[in-house]
C-alpha positions, 0 to 999 in steps of 0.5 A: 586819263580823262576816262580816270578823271571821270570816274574819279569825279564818279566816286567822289559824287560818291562820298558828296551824297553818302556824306549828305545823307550821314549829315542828316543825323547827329550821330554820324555828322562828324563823319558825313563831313570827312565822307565829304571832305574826302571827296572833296579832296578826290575831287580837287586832286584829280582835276589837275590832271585835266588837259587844259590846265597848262600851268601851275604856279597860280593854283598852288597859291591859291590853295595855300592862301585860301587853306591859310585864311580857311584854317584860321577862320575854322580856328577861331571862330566862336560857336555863335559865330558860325552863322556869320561865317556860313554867310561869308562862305556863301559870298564867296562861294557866288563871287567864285562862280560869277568870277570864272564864268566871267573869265570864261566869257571874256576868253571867247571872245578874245579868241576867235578860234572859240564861238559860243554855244548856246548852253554856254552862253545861257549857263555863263549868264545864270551863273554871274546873276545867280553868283553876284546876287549871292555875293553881296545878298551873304554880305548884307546876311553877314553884317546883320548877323554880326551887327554892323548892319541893321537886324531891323526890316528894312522898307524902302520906297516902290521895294518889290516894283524896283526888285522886280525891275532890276530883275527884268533888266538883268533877264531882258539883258541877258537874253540879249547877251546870249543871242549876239555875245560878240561886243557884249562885254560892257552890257555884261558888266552892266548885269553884274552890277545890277545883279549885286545892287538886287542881291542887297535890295533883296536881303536888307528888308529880311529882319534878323529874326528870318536870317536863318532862313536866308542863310539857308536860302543864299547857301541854295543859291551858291550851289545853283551858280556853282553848278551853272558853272560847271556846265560853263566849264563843262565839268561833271564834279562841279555840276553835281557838286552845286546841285547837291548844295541847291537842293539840300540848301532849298530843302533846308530852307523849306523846313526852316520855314515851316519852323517859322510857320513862315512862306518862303515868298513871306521871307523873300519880300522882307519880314513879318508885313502880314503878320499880327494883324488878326486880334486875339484869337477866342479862348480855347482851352489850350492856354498856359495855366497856373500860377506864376511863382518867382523861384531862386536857385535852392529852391529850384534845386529842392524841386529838382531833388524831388523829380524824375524826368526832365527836359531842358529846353536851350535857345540862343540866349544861352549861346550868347552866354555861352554857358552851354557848359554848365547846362552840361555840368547840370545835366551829369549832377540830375544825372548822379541823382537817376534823373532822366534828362533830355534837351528839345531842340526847335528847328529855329533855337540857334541862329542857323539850322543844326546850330543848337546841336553844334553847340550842345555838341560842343559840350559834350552834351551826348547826341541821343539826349537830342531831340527835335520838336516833332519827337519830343513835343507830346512828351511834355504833359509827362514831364516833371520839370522843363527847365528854358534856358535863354530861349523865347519865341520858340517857347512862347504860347502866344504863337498858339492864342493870340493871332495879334502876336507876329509869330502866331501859328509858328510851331513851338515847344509845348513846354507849358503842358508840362508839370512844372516849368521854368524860364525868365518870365514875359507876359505870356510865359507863366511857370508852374510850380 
């Protein structure tokens, strides 16, 4: 049976890998989620055979409960607030972690016919420190996002030294509780509180504006502990599974951030601190030119009759509205007129990465008129119309002039190279007619 177990766990690594590898495009994302949901399901059901699993009651209600509450969250959250759930789904993902190695450490040394080994021991305290500060870092993410905690960065007194302290605490104690874990007990719960305490100091100074990126990172952290758990429990699934989300979750955070013009450490330490400090930069013939013209909706439809290629360009204001369907309606009546139409997504549009496209998705907007920045962006100076739908930063060509503005040098969409563009006007966004 433990040989059928194991290669069970071989196949479902498997469909994990082939499903994250669908994942990376729209067009077969729906199916690298059921790829890796099937081996998810494989996985789960072939872990009951284990032999140590001695009885049953327990994990039959916790996967009714946990499937009950899972459904309903999947149901009914809304669109705009998936980057909210993903932050949750993070959380507990870590308290899951840091809960079983836990259990696992307080089973040996209840026992005296278990020792410790030293991979054990050393998994055990990397999986609670990683699991705890993922816990409350997603909570803290969870209610910013949803506004129950500040978006604004937020500074404390000796910020990075009592990180850093905290940090060196948990690190010295660990080491300690690895050397001589008999009568370690309190010590160790004195590291999971200090690890919950940083996981807040860490991500109460990330501004809402970075909280992509820190949903991207702490998804790269529940993964780490859930594969330090797997060597805790010495399970191979678990152990490739949580490697799999580290690094596409690191990866993920990687490109966010080169979206952001951002360095991961610049996020980490807490918002825009080495930002705008540069002054204007000197002219250089690349800004927005143009006259700047206030149009209503039947002039923009008599420009609109008159064109033949058009881009829409979607940000997060339209999420917010939720009128991803009537830019949807929109693009089939440009359409009905031999209009060719296509929408550019910046790697940063929604609140979290793919999010745009989920919503446009949702719409029915078909997956080949998506396209991201790197594909689309030198198509612009051959575009009739642009047309920029609750969308600013990513559009915004003060990231390309003006060294003084917090997000210079961030990638942006070069929709003011375009013939015509349209959009809600701000002091750096003009629209050419």
């Amino acid at each position: 049976m433990e040989l059928i177990i194991q290669l069970a766990y071989l196949v479902a690594s498997v469909f994990f890998i082939y499903g994250l590898k669908m994942l990376g495009s729209p067009k077969t994302a729906r199916k690298g989620n059921l790829f890796s949901s099937v081996g998810m399901l494989m996985a789960i059901v072939f872990t009951l055979f284990d032999k140590n699993i001695i009885s049953y009651e327990w994990i039959i209600i916790g996967l009714v409960v946990g499937s009950g509450i899972g459904a309903v969250f999947a149901t009914r959250v809304k669109m705009t607030g998936m980057p909210q759930m993903v932050g949750l789904l993070n959380g507990f993902g870590g308290c899951a972690s840091a809960l079983v190695a836990l259990a696992e450490f307080y089973k040996v040394i209840n026992d005296p016919a278990l020792n410790f080994e030293l991979d054990t021991s050393v998994t055990i305290i990397l999986s609670i420190i990683i699991g705890a500060v993922t816990f409350t870092g997603s909570m803290i993410a969870f209610g910013k996002l949803q506004g129950l905690v500040t978006g604004k960065v937020v500074k404390y007194p000796l910020q990075h030294p009592l990180n850093l302290l905290f940090l060196l605490f948990i690190l010295a104690a660990g080491v300690i509780v690895i050397l001589n874990p008999a009568n370690q007990l309190t010590l160790l719960l004195i590291i999971v509180a200090v690890s919950l305490v940083l996981g807040v100091l860490l991500v109460l100074p990330i501004g809402g504006a970075d909280m992509p990126v820190a949903i991207s990172l702490l998804n790269s952290y529940s993964g780490l502990a859930a594969s330090m758990t797997g060597f805790v429990l010495k399970n191979n699934m678990l152990i490739i599974a949580g490697a799999l989300v580290g690094a596409s979750g690191l990866v993920l955070t990687l490109i966010m951030c080169r979206g952001m013009n951002r360095s991961l450490m610049n996020v980490v330490m807490g918002g825009w601190a080495s930002a705008g400090s540069g002054g204007p930069a000197p002219a250089d013939g690349k800004a927005p030119k143009g006259d700047v013209k206030s149009v209503d909706a039947e002039e923009l439809a008599m420009i609109l009759d008159s064109v033949s290629n058009v881009i829409i360009v979607p940000g997060y204001g339209m999420a917010v509205a939720q009128a991803q369907h009537s830019v949807r309606d929109l693009m089939n009546t440009l359409e009905n007129k031999n209009i060719n139409v296509r929408f550019a997504i910046h790697p940063v549009a929604g609140r979290m990465p793919g999010h745009m496209n989920v919503l446009l998705a949702e719409a029915q907007v078909p997956y080949d008129k998506l396209f991201a920045m790197e594909d689309i962006n030198n198509d612009f100076p051959n575009t009739d119309v642009v047309i920029v739908i609750g969308a600013n930063d990513v559009v915004n060509p003060a990231a390309r002039n003006d060294q003084s503005s917090p997000i210079y040098g961030m990638p942006i969409l070069n929709v003011d190279y375009a013939k015509n563009y349209f959009g809600y006007p701000s002091k750096v966004f003009q629209h050419n007619i």
